[in-house]
C-alpha positions as CSV (number, residue, x, y, z in Angstrom):
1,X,0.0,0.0,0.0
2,X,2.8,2.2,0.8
3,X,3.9,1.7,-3.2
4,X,0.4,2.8,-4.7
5,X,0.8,5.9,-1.9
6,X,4.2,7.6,-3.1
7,X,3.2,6.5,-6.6
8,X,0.1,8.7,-6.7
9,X,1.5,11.4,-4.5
10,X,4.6,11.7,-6.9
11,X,2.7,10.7,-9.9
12,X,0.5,13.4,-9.3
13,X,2.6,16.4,-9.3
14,X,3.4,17.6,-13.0
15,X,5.7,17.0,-15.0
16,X,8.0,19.7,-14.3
17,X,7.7,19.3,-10.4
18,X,9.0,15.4,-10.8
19,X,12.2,14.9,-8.8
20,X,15.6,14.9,-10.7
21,X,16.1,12.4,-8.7
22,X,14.0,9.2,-9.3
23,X,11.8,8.1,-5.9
24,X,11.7,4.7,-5.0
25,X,9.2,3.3,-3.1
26,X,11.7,1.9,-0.7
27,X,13.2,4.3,1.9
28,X,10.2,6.8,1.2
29,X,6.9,7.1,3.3
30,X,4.1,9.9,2.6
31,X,3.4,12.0,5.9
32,X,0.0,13.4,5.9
33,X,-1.1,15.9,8.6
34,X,-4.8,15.8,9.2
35,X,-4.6,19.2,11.0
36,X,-3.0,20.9,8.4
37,X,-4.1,19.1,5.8
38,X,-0.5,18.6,4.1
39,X,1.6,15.8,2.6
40,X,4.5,14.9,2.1
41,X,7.0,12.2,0.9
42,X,9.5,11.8,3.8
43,X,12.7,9.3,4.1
44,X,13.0,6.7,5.7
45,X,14.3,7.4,9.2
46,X,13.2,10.9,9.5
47,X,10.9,12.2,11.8
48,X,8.0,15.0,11.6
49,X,6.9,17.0,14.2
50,X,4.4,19.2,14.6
51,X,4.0,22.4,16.5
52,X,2.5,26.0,16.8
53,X,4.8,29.3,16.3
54,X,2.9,32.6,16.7
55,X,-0.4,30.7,16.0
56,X,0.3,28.7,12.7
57,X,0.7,25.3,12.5
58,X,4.1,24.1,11.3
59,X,6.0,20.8,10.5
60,X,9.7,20.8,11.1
61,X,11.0,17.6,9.5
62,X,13.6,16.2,11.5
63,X,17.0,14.0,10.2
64,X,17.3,10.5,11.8
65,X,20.8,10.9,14.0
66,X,21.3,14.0,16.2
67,X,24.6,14.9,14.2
68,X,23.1,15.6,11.3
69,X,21.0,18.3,12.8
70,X,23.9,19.7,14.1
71,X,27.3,19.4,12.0
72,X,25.0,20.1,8.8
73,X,22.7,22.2,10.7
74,X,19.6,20.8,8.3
75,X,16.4,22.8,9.1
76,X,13.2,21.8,7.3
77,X,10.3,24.0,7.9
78,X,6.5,23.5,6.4
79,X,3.3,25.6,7.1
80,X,0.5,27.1,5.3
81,X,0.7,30.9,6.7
82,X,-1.8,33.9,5.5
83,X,-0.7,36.0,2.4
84,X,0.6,39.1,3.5
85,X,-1.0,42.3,1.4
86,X,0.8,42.8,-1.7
87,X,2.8,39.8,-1.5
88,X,2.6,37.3,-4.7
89,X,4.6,35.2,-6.0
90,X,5.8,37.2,-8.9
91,X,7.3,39.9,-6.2
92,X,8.8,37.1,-4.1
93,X,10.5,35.7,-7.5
94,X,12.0,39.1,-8.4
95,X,12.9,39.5,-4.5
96,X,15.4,36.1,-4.4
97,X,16.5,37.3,-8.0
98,X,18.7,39.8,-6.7
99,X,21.3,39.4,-3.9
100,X,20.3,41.3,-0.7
101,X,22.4,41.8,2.3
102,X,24.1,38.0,3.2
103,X,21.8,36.5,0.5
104,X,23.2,35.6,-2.5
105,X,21.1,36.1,-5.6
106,X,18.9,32.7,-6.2
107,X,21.1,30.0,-8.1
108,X,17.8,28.8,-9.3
109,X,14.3,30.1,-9.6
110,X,11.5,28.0,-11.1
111,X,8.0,29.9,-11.7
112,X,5.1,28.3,-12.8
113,X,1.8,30.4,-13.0
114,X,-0.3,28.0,-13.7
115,X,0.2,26.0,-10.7
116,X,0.6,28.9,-8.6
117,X,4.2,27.9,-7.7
118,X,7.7,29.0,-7.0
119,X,10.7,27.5,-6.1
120,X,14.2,28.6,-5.1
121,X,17.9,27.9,-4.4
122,X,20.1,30.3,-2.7
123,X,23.2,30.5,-0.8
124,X,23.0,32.8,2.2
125,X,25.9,33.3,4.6
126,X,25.5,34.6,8.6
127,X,28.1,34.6,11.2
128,X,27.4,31.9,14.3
129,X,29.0,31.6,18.0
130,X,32.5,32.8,18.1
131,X,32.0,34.8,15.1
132,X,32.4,32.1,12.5
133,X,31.1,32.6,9.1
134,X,28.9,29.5,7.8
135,X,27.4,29.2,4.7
136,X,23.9,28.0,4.4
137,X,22.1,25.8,0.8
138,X,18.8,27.2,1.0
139,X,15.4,25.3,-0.2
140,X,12.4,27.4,-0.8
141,X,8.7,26.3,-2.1
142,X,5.7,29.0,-2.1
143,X,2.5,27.7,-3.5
144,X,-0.7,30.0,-3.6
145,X,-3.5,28.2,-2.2
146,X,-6.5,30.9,-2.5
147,X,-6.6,34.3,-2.3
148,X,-5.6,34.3,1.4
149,X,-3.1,31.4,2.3
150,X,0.3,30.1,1.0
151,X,1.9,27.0,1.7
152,X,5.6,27.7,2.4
153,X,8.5,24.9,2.7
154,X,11.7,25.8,3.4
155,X,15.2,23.4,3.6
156,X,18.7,24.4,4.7
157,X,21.6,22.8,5.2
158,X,25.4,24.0,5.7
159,X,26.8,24.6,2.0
160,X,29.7,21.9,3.7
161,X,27.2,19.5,4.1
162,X,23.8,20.2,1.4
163,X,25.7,17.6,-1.2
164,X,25.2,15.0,1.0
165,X,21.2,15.7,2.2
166,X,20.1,17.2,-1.4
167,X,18.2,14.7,-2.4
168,X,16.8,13.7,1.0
169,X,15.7,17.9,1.0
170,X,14.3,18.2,-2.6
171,X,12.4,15.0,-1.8
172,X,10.7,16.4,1.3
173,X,10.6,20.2,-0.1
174,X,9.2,19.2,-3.8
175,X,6.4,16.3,-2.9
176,X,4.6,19.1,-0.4
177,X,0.8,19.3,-1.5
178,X,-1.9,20.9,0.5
179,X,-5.1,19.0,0.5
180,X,-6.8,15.6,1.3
């Protein structure tokens, strides 16, 4: 049963959301929060947790072994939050198309209007205890829901460390779909 689930959550996205990566059904399970009401395809291993920051519902997608979380730092943040006024998605593409501040400009930037989403890669660099300067692979998805709400997913790892955890990120960050 866990076959025909990743099969249709996968098969369902189109064509130009599919994974570069091929998902087997092996090592992936689909997470679905009835709260919520996301999915998501999730590796085996990993944990999802859900909790409530300033009143919206988020999943924070959690690496198997506690040294993964911290030598590559991975963060992986999901939540359907309200659509701030003026805020679309062609504004946020031309935002992460320039480099602001420690943001580098977005290495890649997929918009498709139809499906009301965006994706993004960036690099962004910050300075952490002791003054040491760590750069950070950055992960974004924004999907328009309605005229109110947009589903955000965001993954990060340590530039050091993305290589190894891309494909476990862009599975998790690409298969998110709101809806039963």
């Amino acid at each position: 049963m866990l076959l025909l689930l990743a099969t249709s959550v996968v098969g369902s996205t189109p064509l130009q959301w599919r994974l570069p990566h091929p998902v087997r059904a092996t090592g992936i399970y689909v997470y679905a929060d009835p709260v919520s009401q996301l999915r998501l395809n999730v590796p085996q291993g990993w944990g999802v947790r859900a909790e409530t920051l300033n009143g919206i519902r988020q999943l924070r997608v959690v690496p198997p072994k506690a040294d993964q979380r911290e030598r590559a730092a991975i963060d992986v943040v999901i939540r359907v939050r309200p659509l701030l006024a003026g805020e679309s998605l062609e504004r946020m593409a031309s935002y992460y198309k320039v480099a602001r501040g420690d943001r580098e400009a977005a290495d890649v930037l997929r918009y498709l209007s139809k499906d009301s989403r965006l994706a993004v890669e960036y690099r962004e660099g910050r300075y952490v205890s002791s003054r040491l300067w760590i750069v950070r692979r950055n992960l974004a998805l924004f999907q328009r829901l309605d005229q109110h709400r947009l589903l955000e997913a965001s993954c990060a790892a340590n530039a050091s460390e993305y290589k190894t955890y891309r494909r476990n990120l862009e599975t998790i960050c690409y298969s998110v779909a709101y809806g039963k």
